[in-house]
C-alpha angles and dihedrals in degrees: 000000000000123000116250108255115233124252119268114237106217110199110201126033103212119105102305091051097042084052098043087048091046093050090053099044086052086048091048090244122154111239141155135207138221118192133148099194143278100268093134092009117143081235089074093069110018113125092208084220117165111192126186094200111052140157121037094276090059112235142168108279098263097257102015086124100049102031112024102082092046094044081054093041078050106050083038097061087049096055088052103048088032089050088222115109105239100172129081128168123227152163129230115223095200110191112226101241086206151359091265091057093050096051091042080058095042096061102032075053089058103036092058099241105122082041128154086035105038123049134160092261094062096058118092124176092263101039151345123250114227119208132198107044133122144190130230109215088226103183094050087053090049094043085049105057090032081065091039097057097035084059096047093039102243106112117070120202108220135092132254140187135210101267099034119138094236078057108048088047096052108122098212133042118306111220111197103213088162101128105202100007094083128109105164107079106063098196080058096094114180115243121202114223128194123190120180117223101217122186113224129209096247088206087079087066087064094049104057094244096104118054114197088199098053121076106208108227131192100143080297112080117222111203124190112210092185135316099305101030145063148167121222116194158149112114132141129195124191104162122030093234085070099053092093110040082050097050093052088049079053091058099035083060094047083052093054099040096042092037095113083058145061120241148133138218109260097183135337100240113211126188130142136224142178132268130175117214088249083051084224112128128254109237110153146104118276107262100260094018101077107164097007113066123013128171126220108186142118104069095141126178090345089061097131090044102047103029099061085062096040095053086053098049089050089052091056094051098042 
């Protein structure tokens, strides 16, 4: 007979620890989870964008090939057993910022590169329309398996450090899922975001002028959450002196890119996360501490592609 393996403490409830919870329960493995909320969490003001077309040289997102079947088979399988839609598909409609970046776009168009999202058909004088990409509806999934494993008792809210006694004790592997609450790791470096809540005239809707499946793009993302609603977003703050003069580039863009509507800001939404200078995550176990504690952590802007993989890649090796 097998020993019983003991239970994984996952430390962090945002993307990575939802993913990593869902992919033991799924595996029948016993886990528990410590959280204290989201008041300041990544999750606040992440778009959950995944975009096949990224950078201004207009790439490939690094691991679409690889990871973006599995992160939708993923999100998919969630909506299903959770009962709450968390999909949706979408289209950017990226704005040329000037004529070298069109014609950049024009000939990897006809050469085929950019192809099965971009074709001639989607270039206009002013943009490039961009298929195939979708968006996760992140805080409902959070706010959804927070509610799961606080029925089931198996979330804790409280809050714990590396070095505390409840820690050290802990029978089973210990996986850190904290964002920017982690100092260990001196390459995680915590990244402000800003997104702006904008009320939109849900006339427009009706009209045709507002389009709740295209996310308007011109280095600010602009992101409909339905006829009457949107997130605008990417900014990144990494002194405080430069909160302001970012936030109002945040509205200037809103203003160019709505200007065809009529809206107003609702809240200015603020959160951190964590980035790496190679802008690769962090999912491994702590040097020295092989099989015991392990972070997961650092997925930056690329959070719904990458962590779907990752958290199966952690339940394999727990």
């Amino acid at each position: 007979m097998s020993a019983v393996r003991p239970p994984v403490l996952i430390v962090g409830q945002g993307l990575a620890g939802t993913l990593l919870a869902w992919e033991l329960e799924r595996a029948g493995r016993a886990f528990e989870i410590v959280d204290p909320g989201h008041a300041a969490a990544a999750s606040r003001v992440g778009a959950g964008l995944v975009n096949p077309v990224t950078g201004e040289r207009w790439v490939a997102a690094p691991g679409w090939a690889e990871k973006s079947a599995f992160a939708r088979a993923t999100f998919r399988d969630l909506e299903s057993a959770w009962g709450l839609p968390l999909v949706t598909d979408l289209r950017i409609r990226r704005r040329w910022r000037n004529l070298a970046e069109a014609e950049l776009v024009r000939a990897k168009t006809e050469r085929g590169e950019l192809s099965p999202w971009l074709r001639p058909e989607g270039l206009s004088p002013d943009f490039a329309e961009i298929d195939g990409a979708w968006r996760v509806d992140l805080p409902a999934l959070i706010a959804a398996g927070r509610r799961r494993w606080l029925s089931q008792g198996r979330l804790s809210e409280a809050s714990v450090a590396p070095g505390d006694a409840a820690v050290a004790a802990w029978p089973g592997p210990v996986i850190w899922c904290v964002g920017a609450a982690e100092t260990r790791l001196p390459e995680l470096r915590p990244v402000g975001g800003e997104t702006l809540e904008l009320a939109v005239d849900p006339a427009a809707a009706t009209r045709g002028t507002w389009r709740t499946d295209v996310v308007r793009h011109d280095g600010v993302w602009i992101l409909p959450l339905g006829a009457d609603r949107a997130w605008a977003g990417a900014s990144f703050v990494r002194e405080e002196a430069e909160r302001e003069p970012r936030r109002e580039a945040l509205r200037a863009s809103v203003r160019r890119q709505l200007a065809d509507l009529s809206w107003r800001e609702v809240a200015v939404l603020s959160g951190q996360r964590m980035t790496t200078p190679d802008r690769a995550p962090r999912s491994a176990w702590l040097p020295g501490r092989e099989g015991r504690e392990g972070v997961f952590n650092g997925l930056g802007s690329k959070g719904a592609l990458l962590a779907p993989t990752l958290a199966r890649e952690w339940a394999g090796r727990l």
